[in-house]
C-alpha positions in Angstrom: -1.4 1.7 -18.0 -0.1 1.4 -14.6 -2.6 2.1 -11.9 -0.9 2.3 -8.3 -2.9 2.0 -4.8 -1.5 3.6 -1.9 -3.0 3.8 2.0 -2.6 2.7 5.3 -1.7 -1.4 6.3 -5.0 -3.0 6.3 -7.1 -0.4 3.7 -7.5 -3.2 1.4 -4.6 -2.6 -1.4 -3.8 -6.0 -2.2 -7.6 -7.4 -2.3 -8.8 -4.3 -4.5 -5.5 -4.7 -6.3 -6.6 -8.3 -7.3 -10.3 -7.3 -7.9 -9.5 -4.4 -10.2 -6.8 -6.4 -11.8 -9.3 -9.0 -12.7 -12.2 -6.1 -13.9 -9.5 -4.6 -15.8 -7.3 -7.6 -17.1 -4.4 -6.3 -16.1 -1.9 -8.3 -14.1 -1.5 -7.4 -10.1 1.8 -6.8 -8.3 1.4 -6.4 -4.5 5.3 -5.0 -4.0 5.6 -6.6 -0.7 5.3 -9.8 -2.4 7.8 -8.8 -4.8 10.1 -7.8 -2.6 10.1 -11.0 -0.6 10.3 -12.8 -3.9 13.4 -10.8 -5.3 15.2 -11.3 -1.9 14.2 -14.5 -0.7 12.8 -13.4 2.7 9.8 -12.4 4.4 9.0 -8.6 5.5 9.4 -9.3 9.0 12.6 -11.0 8.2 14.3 -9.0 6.2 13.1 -6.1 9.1 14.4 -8.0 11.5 17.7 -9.4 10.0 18.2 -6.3 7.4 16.2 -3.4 9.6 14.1 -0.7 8.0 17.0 1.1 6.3 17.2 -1.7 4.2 14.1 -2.4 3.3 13.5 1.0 2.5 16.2 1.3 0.0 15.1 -2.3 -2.0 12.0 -1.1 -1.9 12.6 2.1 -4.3 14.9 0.3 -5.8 11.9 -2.2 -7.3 9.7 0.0 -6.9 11.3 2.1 -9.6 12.6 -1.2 -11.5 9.0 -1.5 -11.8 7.4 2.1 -13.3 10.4 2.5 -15.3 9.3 -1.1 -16.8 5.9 0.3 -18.6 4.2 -2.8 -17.7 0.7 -2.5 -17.7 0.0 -3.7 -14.1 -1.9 -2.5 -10.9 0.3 -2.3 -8.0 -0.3 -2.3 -4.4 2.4 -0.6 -2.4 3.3 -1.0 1.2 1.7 1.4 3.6 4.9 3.2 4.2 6.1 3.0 0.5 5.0 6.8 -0.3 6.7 8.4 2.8 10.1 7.3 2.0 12.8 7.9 -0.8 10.6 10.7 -2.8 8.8 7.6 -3.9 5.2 9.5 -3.9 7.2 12.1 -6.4 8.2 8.8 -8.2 4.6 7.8 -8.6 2.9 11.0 -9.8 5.9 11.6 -12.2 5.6 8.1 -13.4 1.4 7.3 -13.5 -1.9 9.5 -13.3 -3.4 6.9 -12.0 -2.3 7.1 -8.0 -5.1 6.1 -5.6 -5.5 6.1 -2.2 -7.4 3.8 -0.4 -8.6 5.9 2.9 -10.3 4.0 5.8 -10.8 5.8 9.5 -8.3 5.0 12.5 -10.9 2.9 13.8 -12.1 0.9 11.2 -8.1 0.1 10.1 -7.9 -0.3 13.8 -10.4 -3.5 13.7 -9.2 -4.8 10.6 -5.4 -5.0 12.2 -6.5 -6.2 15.4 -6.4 -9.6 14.0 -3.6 -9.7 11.9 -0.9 -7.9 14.2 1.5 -10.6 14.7 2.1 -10.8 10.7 2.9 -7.2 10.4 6.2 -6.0 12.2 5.3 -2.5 12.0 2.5 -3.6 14.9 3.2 -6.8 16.2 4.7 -5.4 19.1 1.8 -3.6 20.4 -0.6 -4.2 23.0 -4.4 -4.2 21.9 -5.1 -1.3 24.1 -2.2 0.2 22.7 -3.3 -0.2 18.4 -5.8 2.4 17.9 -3.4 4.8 19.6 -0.2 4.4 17.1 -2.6 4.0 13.8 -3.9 7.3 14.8 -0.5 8.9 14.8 0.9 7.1 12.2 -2.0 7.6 9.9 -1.6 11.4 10.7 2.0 11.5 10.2 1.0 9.7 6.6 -1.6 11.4 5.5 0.8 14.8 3.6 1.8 12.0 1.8 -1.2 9.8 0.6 -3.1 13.1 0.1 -1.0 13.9 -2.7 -2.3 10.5 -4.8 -4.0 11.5 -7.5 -7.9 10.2 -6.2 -8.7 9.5 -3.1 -11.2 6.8 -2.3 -13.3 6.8 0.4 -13.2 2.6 1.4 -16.2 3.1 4.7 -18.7 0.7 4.5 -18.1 -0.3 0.5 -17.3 -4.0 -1.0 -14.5 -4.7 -2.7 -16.0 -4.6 -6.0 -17.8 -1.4 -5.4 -14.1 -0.2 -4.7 -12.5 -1.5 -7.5 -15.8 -0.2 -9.8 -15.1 3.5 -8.4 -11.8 2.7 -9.0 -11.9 2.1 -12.9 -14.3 5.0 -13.9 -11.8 7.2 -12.6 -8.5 5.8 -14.4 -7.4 8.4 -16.7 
């Protein structure tokens, strides 16, 4: 079984990830982290020395590496991972079990406030100027996380009450 969580930065992919991994015994892959492993770099780095092209590419490429595999494992994808290189089509094709984690603009906007300068997709920005460009971005997005099999609505729940709704829906 391969259960796959998709949504914005900061929705809480990699934490559910673990949690449901843990409820479900399953091991967790948080793709970033793979990445970074596979190419010896860090996201900002390989952004910054490789550019997004790049990325982009390596991460289909694993990302694929990884369905293809059969493993059972629960993966958390980038935030951008379903908007490029058909890989939401990859996912549904591959796994019922796509789910996306859905937080409002301003509740990711509080949760990234603090962590902006270890994401390169928002370390750039000005305070005043976050809410603004998650609310676009999140709209420009949402076609594509929309099309995840569940959606799960992340306001005001725990992790564990997540990553419970999580597993009585995995097909």
């Amino acid at each position: 079984m391969q259960i796959v969580l998709i949504g914005y930065m900061g929705s809480g992919k990699s934490v559910v990830g673990k949690a449901l991994a843990d409820r479900l015994e399953l091991p967790f892959l948080d793709l970033d982290d793979h990445i970074e492993e596979e190419l010896g770099m860090s996201i900002p780095d390989i952004f910054r020395k490789k550019g997004e092209i790049f990325f982009r590419k390596k991460e289909h490429e694993y990302l694929k590496e990884i369905l293809l595999s059969k493993d059972k494992v629960v993966l958390s994808t980038g935030g951008g991972t379903p908007c490029y290189s058909g890989n939401t089509d990859l996912l549904l094709d591959k796994t019922p079990n796509v789910f996306y984690l859905q937080l409002s603009v301003a509740s990711l906007t509080a949760r990234l406030a603090d962590e902006k300068d270890h994401r390169p997709m928002i370390s750039h920005l000005k305070p005043e100027e976050l809410q603004e460009y998650i609310g676009k971005h999140l709209f420009e997005r949402r076609p594509y996380y929309s099309r995840a099999n569940h959606t799960i609505s992340c306001e005001g729940k725990s992790v564990d009450e997540i990553a419970a709704e999580i597993a009585a829906k995995l097909v």
